[in-house]
N, C-alpha and C positions, 0 to 999 in steps of 0.2 A: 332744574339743573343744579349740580352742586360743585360749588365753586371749588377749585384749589385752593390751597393756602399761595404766597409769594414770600412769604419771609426766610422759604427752609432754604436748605442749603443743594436742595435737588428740584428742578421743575418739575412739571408732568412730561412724561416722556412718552409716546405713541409706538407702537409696535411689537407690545410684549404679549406673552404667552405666561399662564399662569395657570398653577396647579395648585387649588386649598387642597390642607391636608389636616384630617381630622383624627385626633387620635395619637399619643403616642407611637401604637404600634405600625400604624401606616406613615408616619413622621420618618420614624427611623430604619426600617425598612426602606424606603425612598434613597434617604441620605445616604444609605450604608451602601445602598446599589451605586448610588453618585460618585462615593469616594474610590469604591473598589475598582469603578469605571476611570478613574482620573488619570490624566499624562500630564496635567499642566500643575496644577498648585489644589492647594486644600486648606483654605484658612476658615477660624471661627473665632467669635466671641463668646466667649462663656461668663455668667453669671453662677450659680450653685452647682457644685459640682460633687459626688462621694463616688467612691470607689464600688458602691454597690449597683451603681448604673450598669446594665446589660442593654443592648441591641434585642431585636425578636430572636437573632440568630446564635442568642448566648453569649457573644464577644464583651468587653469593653470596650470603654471612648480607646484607651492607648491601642487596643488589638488592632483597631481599624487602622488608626491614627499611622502606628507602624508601620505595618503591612503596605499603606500608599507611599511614605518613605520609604521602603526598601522599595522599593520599583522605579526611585528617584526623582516624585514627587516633592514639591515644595510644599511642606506641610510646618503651619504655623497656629498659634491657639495666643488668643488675648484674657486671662483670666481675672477676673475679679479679687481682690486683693480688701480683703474688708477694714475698715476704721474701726476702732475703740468702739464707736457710738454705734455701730451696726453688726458687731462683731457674732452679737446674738440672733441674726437674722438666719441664718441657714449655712449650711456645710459650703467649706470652696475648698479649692486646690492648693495647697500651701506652698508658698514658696522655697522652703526648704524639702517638696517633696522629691526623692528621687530621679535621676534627668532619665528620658526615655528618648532610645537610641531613633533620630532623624527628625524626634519630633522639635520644634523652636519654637519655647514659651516664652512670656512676658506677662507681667502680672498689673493690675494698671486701680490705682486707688482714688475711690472717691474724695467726698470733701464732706465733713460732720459724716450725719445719717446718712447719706446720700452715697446711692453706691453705683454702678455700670451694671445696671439691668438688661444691656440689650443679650440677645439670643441668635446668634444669626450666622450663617455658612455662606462660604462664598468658595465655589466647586469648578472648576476652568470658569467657564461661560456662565456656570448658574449660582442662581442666588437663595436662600432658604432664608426668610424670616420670620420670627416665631416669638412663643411665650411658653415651651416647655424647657423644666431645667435637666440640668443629666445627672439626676439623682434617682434612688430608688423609689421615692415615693412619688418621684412624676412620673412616675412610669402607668401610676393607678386612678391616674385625677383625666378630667374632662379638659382640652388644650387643643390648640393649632397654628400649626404653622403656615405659611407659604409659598409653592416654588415660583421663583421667577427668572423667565429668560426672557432676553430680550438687552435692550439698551440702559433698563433700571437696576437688572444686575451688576452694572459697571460702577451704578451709584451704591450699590452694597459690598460693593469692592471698595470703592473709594476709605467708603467709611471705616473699614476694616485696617486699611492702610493709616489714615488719623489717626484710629486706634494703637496700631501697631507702634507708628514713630513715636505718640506721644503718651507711651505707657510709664507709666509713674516707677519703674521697676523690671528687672534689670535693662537697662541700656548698652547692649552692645553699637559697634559700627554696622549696625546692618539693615539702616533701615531702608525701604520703600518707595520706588518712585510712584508717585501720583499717574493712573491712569493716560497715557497718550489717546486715544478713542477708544470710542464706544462701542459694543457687539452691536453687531446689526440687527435690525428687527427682525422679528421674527411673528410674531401674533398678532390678533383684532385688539388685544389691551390698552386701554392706557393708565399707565401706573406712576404714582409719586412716592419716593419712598422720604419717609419725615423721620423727626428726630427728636428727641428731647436731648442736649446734649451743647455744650458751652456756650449757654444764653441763648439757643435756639428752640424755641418752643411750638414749632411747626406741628406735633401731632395735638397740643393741645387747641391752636386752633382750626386744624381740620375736624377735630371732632366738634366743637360750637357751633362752624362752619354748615359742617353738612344737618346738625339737629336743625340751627334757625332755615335751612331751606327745604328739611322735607315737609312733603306735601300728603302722605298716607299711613306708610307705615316706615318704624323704628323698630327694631330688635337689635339688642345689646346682651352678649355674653362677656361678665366681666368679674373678676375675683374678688372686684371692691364696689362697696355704693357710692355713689358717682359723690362727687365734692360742689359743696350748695353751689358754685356756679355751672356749672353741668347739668347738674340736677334744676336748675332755675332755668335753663335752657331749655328744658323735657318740658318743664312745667308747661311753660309756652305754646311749647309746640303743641301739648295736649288741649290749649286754649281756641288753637285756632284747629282744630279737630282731627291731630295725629292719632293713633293710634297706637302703644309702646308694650312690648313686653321687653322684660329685664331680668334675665336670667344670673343668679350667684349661688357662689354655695348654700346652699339649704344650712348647715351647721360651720358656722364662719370660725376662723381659727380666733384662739384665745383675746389675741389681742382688741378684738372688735369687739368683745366681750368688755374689756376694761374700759375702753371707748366710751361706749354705750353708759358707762356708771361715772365718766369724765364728764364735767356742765362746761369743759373745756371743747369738747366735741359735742356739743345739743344742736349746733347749725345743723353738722352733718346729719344726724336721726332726723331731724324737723324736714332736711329736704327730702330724705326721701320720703315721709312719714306726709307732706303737703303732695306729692303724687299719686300716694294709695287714696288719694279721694275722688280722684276720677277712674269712672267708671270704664273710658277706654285705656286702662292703663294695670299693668299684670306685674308684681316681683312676683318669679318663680325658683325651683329649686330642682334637681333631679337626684336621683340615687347614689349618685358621685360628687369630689367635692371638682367643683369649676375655678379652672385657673384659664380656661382661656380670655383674651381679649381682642375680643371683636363686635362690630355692626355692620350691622344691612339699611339701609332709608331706601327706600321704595322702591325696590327688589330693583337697582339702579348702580348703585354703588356701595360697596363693601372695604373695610380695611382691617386687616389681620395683624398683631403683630407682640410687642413685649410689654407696650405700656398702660395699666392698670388706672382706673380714674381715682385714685387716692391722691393725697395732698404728695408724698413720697414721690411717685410718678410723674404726676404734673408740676413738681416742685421743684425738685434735684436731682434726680435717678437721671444716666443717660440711658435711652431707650431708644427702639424704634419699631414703624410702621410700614407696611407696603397697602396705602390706599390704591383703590382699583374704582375706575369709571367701565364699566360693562355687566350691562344689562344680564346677557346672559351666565356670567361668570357668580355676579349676584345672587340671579335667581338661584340656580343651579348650587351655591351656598346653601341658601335658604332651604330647598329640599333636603338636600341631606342631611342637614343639623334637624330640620322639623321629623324627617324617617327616624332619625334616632332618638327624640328626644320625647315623639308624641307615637311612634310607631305608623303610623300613617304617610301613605304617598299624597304628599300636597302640588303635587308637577302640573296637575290638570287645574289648580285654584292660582288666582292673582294673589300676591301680597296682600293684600287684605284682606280678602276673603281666609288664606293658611293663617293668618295672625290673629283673627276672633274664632275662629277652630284652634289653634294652639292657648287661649287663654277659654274656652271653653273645655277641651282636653284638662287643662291644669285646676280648672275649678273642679272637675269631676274629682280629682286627685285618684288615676288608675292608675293599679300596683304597677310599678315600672314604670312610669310614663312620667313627664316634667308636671309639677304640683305648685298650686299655687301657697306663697308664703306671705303673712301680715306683714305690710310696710311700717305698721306704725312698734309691732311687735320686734323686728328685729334684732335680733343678738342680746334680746333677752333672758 
């Protein structure tokens, strides 16, 4: 069984209904049906934002964004606001950019490097949590979101509301009241949604959490190599006879390059570099670059969401997760990420069994399919 955390700022909540979403194009597609649907409110948090972002449907973030205000929705957006020290990180929404007619921005600034990474929608009743940015180039990277209804979307409300009152920029009088109840259940789920986010560090330890208690298998899609204490977690659990594949970009962006040549970061290469020596244990890569983040522990429980296992994310970034206890919500994960990643239906194998067939798939290295990459090589 894999514990919750108790530190976060939201429990486990029972009676949610959840829908992963894999894919930019089915992401926002979804979302775009949600807002266009909405009578009640329409808020988000944004991290990287440029204007080359389109919907499947052609639109922009503003088309949609508009269009649910004109119909007299409450439509609000928390934008990231970059610092000196992060400035270089990736395209945002400026705060001197143009006002758009119903939409109500706020722009809300980290501290140093450290910026508000979370991704997340919160739509009447429903909640969308994620790791795609609304930029053009997340439009063509491997990612996933979220959907949840239920009682935990009231907790991705909440947080949006946080967000909202306490954004570093501009500050009108209009802020938020805090949640009076919960949506009612609605589904077999039970979901926690965590945080990285003012001294709360609830997704870093759901993720220790659930690696020291699984018992078969591990699979981790994630845009960064875990941070030696993660990685010293894996290590473990391969000790006492896990089984792990570890999916990231095959050609890592520059900066893991300079990394990699830093004796300032040698923990980091050493830990994953001390995993590629066990034999049940796979870094892989696929044709696209991987910005999702997420796990599966023994086709059991899964959590989707914005935060990355770099020092950054587990460090300062606000971020968030929606951990999920169900079995079938799990599996039913696991199959589709393995249909798309190895081409193969794995529906009829256990977790274990789809997990040495996906690190078998990756050692073959077949055109299209998830390929296996040297841990100790990396970003070399």
């Amino acid at each position: 069984m894999i514990p919750a955390v108790a530190s976060g700022s939201y429990p486990p909540r029972d009676g949610n209904l959840v829908r992963p979403l894999i894919g930019s194009a089915e992401t926002f597609a979804r979302i775009a049906e949600a807002v266009d649907a909405a009578r009640e409110k329409v808020w988000l948090t944004v991290a990287f934002y440029n204007d080359g972002f389109r919907l499947p449907d052609g639109r922009g973030l503003f088309d949609l964004l508009e269009s649910a205000a004109a119909r007299g929705v409450d439509v609000r957006a928390v934008f990231m606001r970059p610092t000196p020290e992060s400035a270089s990180y990736g395209s945002t929404h400026a705060i001197d950019a143009p006002g758009r007619p119903g939409v109500q921005r706020r722009w809300d600034r980290g501290t140093g490097r450290y910026i508000h990474h979370q991704k997340s929608w919160v739509v009447d009743d429903t909640g969308f949590v994620g790791g795609i940015n609304l930029t053009a180039i997340a439009l063509g990277r491997h990612d996933a979101y979220v959907e949840v209804n239920g009682p935990c979307a009231t907790d991705v409300a909440h947080n949006f509301i946080e967000r909202w009152n306490g954004a570093s920029e501009p500050h009108a009088n209009d802020d938020l009241l805090l949640p009076a109840a919960s949506v009612a259940p609605c589904g077999p789920s039970r979901v926690q949604i965590q945080r990285m986010f003012r001294g709360e560090k609830s997704i870093l330890e759901q993720y220790l959490s659930a690696i020291d208690a699984a018992q078969r298998t591990i699979y981790i899609e994630n845009q960064a190599i875990p941070i030696p204490a993660v990685a010293e977690a894996l290590r473990r659990a391969l000790e006492r006879g896990v089984e792990i594949v570890l999916l990231v970009p095959a050609i890592p962006e520059q900066g893991m390059y300079a990394a990699r040549r830093n004796p300032a970061h040698r923990a980091l290469f050493e830990g994953v570099g001390a995993l590629g020596r066990y034999p049940a244990f796979r870094l892989a890569g696929i044709g696209v670059y991987v910005h999702a983040k997420l796990m599966i522990v023994d086709d059991a429980w899964a959590t989707i969401g914005s935060c990355n296992l770099h020092s950054n994310s587990l460090g300062g970034h606000s971020e968030m997760n929606a951990s999920i206890w169900d079995a079938a919500a799990a599996r039913d994960l696991r199959c589709d990420l393995f249909r798309r990643h190895l081409g193969q239906d794995t529906a009829a194998l256990d977790g274990l069994e789809a997990l040495r067939l996906y690190r078998k798939i990756a050692d073959e290295k077949r055109e299209g399919q998830a390929f296996t990459l040297v841990p100790e090589a990396y970003a070399t």
